[in-house]
C-alpha positions in Angstrom: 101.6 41.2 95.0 103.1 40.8 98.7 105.4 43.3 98.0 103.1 46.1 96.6 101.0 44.9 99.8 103.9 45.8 102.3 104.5 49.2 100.6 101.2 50.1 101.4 101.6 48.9 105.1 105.0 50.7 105.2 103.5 54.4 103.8 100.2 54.2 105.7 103.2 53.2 109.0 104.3 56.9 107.8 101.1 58.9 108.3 100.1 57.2 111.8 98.1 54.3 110.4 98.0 50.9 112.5 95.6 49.8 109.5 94.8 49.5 105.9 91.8 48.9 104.3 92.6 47.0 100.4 90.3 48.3 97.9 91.9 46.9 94.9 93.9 44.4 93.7 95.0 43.2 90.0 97.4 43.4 87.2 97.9 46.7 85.2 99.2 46.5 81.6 103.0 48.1 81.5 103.5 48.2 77.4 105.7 45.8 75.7 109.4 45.2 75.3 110.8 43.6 71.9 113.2 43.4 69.7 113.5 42.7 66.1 115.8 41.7 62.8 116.1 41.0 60.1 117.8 41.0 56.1 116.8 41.0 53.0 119.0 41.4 49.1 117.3 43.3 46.3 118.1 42.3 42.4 117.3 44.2 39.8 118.4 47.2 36.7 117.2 50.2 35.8 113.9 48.9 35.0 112.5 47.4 38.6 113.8 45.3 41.3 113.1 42.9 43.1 113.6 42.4 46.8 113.7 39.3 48.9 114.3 39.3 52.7 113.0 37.8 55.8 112.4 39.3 59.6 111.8 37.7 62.8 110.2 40.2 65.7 109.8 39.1 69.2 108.0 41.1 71.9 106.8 40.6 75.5 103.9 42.3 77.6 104.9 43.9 80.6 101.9 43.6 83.3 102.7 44.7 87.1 101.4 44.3 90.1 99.4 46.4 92.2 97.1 47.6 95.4 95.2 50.1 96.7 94.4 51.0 100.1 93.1 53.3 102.2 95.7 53.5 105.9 93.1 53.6 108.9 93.9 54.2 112.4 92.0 52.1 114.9 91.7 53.1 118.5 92.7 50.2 120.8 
């Protein structure tokens, strides 16, 4: 969070600003990143087959953080 906090400073530094005004704070939801495998073996004839296998999946949420400010200038 600091660090989204300092880029705001930084870009409102940018435009004049000696201020900044937070207006929101929080986590935003990114997606997921996962991986998966697996096997399996099928046994069968003409007739039908039947398969037998096993998978394993693992995935993570991705959440970053964020601000949002408005840059103010304040007469001294």
């Amino acid at each position: 969070m600091q660090d989204s906090i300092t880029r705001l400073k930084r870009e409102a530094a940018k435009v004049g600003a000696n201020g900044l005004i937070l207006s929101w704070t929080g986590s935003i939801y990114g997606g997921t990143v996962g991986y998966s495998f697996g096997s399996a073996t099928a046994y069968g004839n003409a007739y039908g087959a039947t398969a037998f296998g096993s998978s394993t999946a693992i995935s993570s949420p991705i959440y970053y953080q964020c601000a949002k400010g408005t840059a103010i200038y304040v007469q001294p």
